[in-house]
C-alpha atoms as a printed R data frame, in Angstrom:
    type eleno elety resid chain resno       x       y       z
1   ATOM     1    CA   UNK     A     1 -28.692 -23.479 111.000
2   ATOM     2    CA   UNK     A     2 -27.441 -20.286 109.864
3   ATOM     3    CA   UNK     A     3 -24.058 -19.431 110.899
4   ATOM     4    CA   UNK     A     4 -23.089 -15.791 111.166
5   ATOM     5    CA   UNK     A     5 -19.669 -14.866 109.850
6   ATOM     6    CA   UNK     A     6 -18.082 -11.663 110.189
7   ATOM     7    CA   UNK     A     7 -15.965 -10.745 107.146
8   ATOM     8    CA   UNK     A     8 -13.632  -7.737 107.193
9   ATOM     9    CA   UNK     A     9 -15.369  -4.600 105.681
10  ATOM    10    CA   UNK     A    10 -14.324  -3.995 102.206
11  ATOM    11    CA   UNK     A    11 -14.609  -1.202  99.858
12  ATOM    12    CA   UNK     A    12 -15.881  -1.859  96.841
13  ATOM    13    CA   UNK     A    13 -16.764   0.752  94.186
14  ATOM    14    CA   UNK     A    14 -17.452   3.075  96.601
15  ATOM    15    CA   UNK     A    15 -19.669   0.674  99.348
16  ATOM    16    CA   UNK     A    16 -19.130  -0.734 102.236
17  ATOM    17    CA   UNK     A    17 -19.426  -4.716 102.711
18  ATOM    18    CA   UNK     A    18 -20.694  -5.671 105.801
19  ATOM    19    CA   UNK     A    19 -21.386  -9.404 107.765
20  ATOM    20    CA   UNK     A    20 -22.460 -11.489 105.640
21  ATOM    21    CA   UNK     A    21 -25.279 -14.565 106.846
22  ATOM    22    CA   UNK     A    22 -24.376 -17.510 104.894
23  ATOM    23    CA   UNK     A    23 -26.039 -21.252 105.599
24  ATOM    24    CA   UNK     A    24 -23.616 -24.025 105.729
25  ATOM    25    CA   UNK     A    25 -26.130 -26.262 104.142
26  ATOM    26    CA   UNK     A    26 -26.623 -24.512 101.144
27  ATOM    27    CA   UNK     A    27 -23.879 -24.785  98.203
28  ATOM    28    CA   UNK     A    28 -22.977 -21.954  95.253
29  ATOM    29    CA   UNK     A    29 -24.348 -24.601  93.026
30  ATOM    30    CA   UNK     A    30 -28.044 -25.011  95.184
31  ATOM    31    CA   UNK     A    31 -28.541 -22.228  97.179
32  ATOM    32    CA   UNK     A    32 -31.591 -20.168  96.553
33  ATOM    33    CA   UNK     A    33 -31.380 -17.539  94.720
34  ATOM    34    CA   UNK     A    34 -33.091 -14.986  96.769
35  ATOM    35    CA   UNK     A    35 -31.077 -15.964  99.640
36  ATOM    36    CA   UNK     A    36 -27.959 -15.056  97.852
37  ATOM    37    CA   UNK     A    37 -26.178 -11.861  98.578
38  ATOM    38    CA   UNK     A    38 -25.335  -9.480  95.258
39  ATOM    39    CA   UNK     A    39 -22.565  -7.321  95.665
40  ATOM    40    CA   UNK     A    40 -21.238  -4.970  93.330
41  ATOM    41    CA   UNK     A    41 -18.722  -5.927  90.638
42  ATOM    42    CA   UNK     A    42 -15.558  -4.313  91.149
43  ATOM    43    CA   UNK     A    43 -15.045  -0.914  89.001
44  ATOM    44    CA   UNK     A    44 -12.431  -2.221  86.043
45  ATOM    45    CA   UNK     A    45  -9.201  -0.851  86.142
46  ATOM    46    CA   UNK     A    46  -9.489   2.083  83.293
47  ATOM    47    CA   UNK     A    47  -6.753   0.677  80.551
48  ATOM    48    CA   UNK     A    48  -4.829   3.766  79.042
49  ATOM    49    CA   UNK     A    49  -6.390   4.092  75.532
50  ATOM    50    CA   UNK     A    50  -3.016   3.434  73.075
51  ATOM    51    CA   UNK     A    51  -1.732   6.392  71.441
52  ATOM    52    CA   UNK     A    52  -1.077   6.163  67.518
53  ATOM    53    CA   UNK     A    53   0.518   9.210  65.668
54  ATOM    54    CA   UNK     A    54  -2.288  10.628  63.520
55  ATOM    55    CA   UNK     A    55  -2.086  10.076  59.359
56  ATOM    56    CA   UNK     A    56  -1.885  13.256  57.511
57  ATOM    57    CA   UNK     A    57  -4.759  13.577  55.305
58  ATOM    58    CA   UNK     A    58  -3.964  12.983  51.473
59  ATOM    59    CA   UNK     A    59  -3.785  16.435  49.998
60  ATOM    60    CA   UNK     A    60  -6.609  16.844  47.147
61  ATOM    61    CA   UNK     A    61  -6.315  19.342  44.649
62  ATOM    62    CA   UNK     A    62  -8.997  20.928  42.540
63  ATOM    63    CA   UNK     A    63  -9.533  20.807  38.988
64  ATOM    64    CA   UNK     A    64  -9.290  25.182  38.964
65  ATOM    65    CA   UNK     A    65  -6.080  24.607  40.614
66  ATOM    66    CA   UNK     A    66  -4.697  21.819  38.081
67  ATOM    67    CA   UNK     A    67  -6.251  23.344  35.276
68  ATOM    68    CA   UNK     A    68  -5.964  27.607  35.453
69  ATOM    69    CA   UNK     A    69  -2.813  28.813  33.619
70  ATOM    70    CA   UNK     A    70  -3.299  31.223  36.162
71  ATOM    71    CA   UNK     A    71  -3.083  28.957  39.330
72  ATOM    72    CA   UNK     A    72   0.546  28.426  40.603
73  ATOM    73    CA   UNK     A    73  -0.187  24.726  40.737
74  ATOM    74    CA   UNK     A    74  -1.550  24.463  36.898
75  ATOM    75    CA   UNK     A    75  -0.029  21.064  35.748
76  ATOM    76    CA   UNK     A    76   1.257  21.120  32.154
77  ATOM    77    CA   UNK     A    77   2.837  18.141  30.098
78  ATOM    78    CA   UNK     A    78   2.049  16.136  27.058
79  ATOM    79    CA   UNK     A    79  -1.345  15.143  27.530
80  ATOM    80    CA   UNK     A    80  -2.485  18.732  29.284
81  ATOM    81    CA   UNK     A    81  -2.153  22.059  27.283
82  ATOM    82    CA   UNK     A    82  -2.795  25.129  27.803
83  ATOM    83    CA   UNK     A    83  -6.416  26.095  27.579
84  ATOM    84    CA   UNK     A    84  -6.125  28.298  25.137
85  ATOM    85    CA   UNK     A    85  -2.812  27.365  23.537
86  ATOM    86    CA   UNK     A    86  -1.263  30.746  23.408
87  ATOM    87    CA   UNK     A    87  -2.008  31.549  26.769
88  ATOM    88    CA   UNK     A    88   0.392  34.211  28.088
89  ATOM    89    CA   UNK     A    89   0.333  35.541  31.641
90  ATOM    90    CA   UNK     A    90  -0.532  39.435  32.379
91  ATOM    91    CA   UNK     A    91   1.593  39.983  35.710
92  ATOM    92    CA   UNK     A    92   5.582  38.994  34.560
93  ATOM    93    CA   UNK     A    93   8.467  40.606  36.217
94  ATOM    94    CA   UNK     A    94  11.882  40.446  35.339
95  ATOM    95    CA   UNK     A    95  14.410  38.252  36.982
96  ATOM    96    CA   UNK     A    96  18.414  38.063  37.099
97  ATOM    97    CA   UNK     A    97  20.419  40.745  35.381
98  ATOM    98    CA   UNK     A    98  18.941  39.976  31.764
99  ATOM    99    CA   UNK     A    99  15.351  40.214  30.604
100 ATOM   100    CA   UNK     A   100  14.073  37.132  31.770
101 ATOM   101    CA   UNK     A   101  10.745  36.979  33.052
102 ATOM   102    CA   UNK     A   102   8.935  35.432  35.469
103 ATOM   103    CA   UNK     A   103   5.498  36.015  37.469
104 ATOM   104    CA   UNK     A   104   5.905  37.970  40.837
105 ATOM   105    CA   UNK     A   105   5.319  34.665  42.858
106 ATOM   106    CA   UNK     A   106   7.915  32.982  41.030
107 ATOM   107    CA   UNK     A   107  10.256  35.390  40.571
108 ATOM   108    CA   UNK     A   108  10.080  36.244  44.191
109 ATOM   109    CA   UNK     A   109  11.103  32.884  45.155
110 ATOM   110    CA   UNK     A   110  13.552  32.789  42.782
111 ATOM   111    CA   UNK     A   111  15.283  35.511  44.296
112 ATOM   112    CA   UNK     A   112  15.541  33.511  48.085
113 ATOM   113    CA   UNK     A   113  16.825  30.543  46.220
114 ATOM   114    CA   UNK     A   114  19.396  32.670  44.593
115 ATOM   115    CA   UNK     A   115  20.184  33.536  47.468
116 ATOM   116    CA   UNK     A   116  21.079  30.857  49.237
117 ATOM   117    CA   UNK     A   117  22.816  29.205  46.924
118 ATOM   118    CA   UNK     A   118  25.593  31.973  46.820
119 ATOM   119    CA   UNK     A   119  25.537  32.236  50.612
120 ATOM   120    CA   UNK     A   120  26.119  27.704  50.049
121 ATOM   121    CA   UNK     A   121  28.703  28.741  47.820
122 ATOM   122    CA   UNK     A   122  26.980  27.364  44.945
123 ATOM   123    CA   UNK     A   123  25.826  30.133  42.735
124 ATOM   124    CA   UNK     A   124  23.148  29.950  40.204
125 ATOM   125    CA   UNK     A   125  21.645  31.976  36.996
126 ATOM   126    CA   UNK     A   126  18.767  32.170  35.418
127 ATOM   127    CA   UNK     A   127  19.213  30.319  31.374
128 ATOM   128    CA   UNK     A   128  16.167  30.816  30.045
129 ATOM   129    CA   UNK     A   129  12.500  31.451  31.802
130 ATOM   130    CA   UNK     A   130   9.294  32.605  30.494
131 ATOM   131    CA   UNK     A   131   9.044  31.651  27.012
132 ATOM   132    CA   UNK     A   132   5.749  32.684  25.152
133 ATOM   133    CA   UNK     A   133   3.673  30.464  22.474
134 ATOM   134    CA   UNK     A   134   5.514  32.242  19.469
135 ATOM   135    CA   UNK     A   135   8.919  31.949  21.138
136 ATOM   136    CA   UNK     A   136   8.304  28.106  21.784
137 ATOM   137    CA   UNK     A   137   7.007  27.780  18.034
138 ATOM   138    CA   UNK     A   138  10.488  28.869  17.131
139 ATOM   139    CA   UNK     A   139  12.330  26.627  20.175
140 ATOM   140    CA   UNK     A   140  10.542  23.417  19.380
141 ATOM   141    CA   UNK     A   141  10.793  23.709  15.413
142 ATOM   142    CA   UNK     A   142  14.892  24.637  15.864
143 ATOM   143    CA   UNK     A   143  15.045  20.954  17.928
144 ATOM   144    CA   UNK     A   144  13.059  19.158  15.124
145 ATOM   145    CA   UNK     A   145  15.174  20.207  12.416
146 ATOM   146    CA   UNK     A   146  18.149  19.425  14.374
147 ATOM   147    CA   UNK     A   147  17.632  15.928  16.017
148 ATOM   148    CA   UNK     A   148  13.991  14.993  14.728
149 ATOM   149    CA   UNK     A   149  10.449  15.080  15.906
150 ATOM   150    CA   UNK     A   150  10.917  11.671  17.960
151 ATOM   151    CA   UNK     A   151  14.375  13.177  19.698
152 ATOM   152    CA   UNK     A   152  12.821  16.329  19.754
153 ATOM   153    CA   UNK     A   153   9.551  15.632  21.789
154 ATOM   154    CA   UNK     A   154  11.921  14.024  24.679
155 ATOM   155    CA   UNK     A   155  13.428  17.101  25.555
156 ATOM   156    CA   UNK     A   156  11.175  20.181  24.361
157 ATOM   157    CA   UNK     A   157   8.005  20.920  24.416
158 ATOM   158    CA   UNK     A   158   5.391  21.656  21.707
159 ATOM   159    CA   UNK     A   159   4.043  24.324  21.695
160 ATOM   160    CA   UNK     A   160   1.018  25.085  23.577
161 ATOM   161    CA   UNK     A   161   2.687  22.147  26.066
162 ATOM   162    CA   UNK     A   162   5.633  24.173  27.577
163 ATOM   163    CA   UNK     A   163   5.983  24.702  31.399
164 ATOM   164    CA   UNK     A   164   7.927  27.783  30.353
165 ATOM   165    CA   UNK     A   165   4.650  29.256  28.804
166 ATOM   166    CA   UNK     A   166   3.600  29.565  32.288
167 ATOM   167    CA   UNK     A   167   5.459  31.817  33.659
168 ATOM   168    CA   UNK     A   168   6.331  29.571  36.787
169 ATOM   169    CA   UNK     A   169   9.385  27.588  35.364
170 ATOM   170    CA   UNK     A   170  12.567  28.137  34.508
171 ATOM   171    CA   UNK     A   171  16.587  26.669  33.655
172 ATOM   172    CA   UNK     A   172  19.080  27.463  35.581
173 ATOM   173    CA   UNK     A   173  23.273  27.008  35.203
174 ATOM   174    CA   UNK     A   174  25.827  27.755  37.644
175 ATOM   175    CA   UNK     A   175  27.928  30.726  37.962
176 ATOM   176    CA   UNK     A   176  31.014  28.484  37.621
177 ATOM   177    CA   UNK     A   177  33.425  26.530  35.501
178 ATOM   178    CA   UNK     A   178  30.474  24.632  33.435
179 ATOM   179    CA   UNK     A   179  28.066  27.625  32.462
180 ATOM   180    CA   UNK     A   180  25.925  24.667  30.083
181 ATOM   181    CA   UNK     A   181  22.932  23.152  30.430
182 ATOM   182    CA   UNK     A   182  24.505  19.865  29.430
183 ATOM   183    CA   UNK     A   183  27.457  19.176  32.162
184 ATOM   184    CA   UNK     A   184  25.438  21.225  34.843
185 ATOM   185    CA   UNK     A   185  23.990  17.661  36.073
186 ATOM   186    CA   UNK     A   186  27.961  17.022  37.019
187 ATOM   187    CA   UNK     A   187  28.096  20.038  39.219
188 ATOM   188    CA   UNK     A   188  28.100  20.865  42.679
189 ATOM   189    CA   UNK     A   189  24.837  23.585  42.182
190 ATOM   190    CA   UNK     A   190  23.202  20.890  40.218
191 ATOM   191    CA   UNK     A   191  23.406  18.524  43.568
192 ATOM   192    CA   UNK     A   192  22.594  21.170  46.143
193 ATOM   193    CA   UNK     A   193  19.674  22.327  44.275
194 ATOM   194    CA   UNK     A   194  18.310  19.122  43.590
195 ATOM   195    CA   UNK     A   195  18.342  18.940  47.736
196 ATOM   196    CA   UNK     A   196  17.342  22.304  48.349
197 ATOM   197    CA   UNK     A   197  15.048  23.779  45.560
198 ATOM   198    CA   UNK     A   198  11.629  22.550  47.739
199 ATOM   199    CA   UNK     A   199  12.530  24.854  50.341
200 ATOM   200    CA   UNK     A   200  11.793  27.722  48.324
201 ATOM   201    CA   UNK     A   201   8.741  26.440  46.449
202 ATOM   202    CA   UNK     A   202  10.227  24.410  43.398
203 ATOM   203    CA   UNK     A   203  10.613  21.470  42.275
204 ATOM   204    CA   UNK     A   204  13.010  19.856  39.762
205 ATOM   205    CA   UNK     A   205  10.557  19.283  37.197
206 ATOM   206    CA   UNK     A   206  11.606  16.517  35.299
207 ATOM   207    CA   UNK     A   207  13.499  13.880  37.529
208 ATOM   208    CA   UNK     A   208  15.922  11.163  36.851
209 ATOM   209    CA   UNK     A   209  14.641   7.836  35.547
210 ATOM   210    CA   UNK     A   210  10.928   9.423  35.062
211 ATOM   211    CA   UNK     A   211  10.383   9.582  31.484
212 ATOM   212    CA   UNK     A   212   7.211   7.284  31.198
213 ATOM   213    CA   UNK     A   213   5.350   9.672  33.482
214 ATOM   214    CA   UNK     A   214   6.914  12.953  32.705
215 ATOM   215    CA   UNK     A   215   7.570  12.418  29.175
216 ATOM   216    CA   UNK     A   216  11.125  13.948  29.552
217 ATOM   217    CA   UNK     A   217  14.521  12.819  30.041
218 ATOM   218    CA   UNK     A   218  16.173  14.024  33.373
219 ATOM   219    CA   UNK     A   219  16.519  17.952  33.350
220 ATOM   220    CA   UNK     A   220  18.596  18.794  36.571
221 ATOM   221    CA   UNK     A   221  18.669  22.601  35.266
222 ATOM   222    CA   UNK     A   222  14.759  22.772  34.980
223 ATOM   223    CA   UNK     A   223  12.320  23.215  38.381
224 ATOM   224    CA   UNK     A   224   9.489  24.682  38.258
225 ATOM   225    CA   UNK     A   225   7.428  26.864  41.183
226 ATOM   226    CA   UNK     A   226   4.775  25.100  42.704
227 ATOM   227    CA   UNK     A   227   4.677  27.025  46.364
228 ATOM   228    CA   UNK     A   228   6.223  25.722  49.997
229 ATOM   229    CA   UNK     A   229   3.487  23.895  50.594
230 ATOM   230    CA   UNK     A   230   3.328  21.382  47.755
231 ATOM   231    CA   UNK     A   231   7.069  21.802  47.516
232 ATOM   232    CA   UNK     A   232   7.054  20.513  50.996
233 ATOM   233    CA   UNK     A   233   4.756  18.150  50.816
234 ATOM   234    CA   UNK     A   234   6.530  16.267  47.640
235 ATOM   235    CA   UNK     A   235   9.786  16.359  49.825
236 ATOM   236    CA   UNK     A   236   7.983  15.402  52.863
237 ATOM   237    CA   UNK     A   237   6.330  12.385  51.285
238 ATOM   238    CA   UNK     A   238   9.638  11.389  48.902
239 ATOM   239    CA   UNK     A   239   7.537  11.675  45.674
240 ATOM   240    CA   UNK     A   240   9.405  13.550  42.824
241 ATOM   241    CA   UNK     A   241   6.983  13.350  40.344
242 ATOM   242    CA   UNK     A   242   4.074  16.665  40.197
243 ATOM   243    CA   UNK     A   243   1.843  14.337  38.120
244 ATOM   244    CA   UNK     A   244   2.010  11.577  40.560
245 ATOM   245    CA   UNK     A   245   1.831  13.740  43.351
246 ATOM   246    CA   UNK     A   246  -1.292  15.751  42.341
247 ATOM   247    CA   UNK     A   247  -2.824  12.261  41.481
248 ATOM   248    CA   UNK     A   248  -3.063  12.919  37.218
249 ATOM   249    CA   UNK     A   249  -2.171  10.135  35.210
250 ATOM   250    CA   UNK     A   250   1.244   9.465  33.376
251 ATOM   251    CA   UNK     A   251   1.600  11.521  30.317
252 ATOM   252    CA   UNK     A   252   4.810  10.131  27.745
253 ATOM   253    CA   UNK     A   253   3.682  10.736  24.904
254 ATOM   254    CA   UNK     A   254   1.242  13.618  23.186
């Protein structure tokens, strides 16, 4: 016998269930398939779709830009000389009081850092910037015959090799009671513009404890201009080291 059974109407996705006509003498496990009733599956619950903060991209940098004395990003060290050797740029401008030189970009920048570093009560000048192929000839061959080729190559360039060739790099001292290249590490300029330097496009060149990639022994008084955004980046990402950064290889030794 088929037994009628009213259920209560319910809504599911949308439709309404009505009575259902079951027969007591069938079971889930035997009943006949046609005389089954198929009712819609219930719509799943939508599930929030997790949120994950999105991964910068790696920055990638060309070989023009790596390569170009004339790019602002040109990478120079012991394994990557100029191209030609006595490269010189055509567009330098002065900087500081003296007749340093520097191109615009640089110099520009420069003049912002400068800046605020008085206004942080840490004052700055420029030691020595653009130095051309002849002038580094002269540098380089004044450190040999002082402290020997092997002391010599760990703190100046060849030349050819010189970031200061480029236009984009420079030493700085502070205006203060130390005024040398080699106690400026111990001063109070030295610290803020190790902190500070990326915000105006450079970077301090040659970090502590770097050697074996730079090829140089720490330099607090040299950065160099590589623009905000690589500046930035470096700081962003806690990397200190251009080569590293750019993704060229180590270069200690020539």
């Amino acid at each position: 016998m088929t037994l009628l059974v009213l259920v209560p109407a319910l809504v599911v996705g949308g439709a309404v269930a009505a009575a259902v006509a079951i027969d007591p003498s069938s079971t889930p496990e035997h009943a006949d398939a046609a005389a089954r009733v198929d009712r819609p599956a219930p719509s799943p619950t939508p599930r929030a779709t997790p949120t994950r903060a999105a991964t910068p991209a790696e920055p990638t940098f060309t070989a023009a830009q790596l390569d170009d004395p004339t790019s602002t990003l040109v990478v120079v060290d012991k394994q990557r000389p100029f191209h030609p050797k006595d490269w010189a740029p055509a567009d330098l401008v002065r900087v500081g009081t003296g007749s340093e030189q520097l191109r615009p970009e640089a110099a520009t920048a420069l003049g912002h850092l400068f800046a605020a570093a008085k206004k942080a009560g840490k004052p700055l000048v420029v030691h020595s910037a653009y130095r051309s192929y002849p002038v580094q000839v002269s540098t380089y061959e004044g450190w040999v015959a002082k402290f020997g080729k092997k002391s010599a190559d760990a703190q100046s360039a060849r030349p050819g090799y010189s970031e200061h060739q480029s236009g984009l790099a420079l030493d700085v001292l502070d205006a203060g009671s130390c005024g040398a290249l080699s106690c400026f590490g111990t001063t109070p300029q030295a610290a803020w513009l190790g902190a500070n330097a990326w915000r105006y496009g450079f970077v301090v060149r040659y970090p502590k404890g770097e050697q074996a990639v730079t090829g140089y022994v720490y330099e607090p008084w040299h950065i160099r201009y590589v623009g905000t955004a690589v500046a930035k980046g470096m700081h962003d990402s806690g990397e200190t080291v251009l080569e590293t950064y750019v993704g060229l290889p180590a270069a200690p030794d020539y």
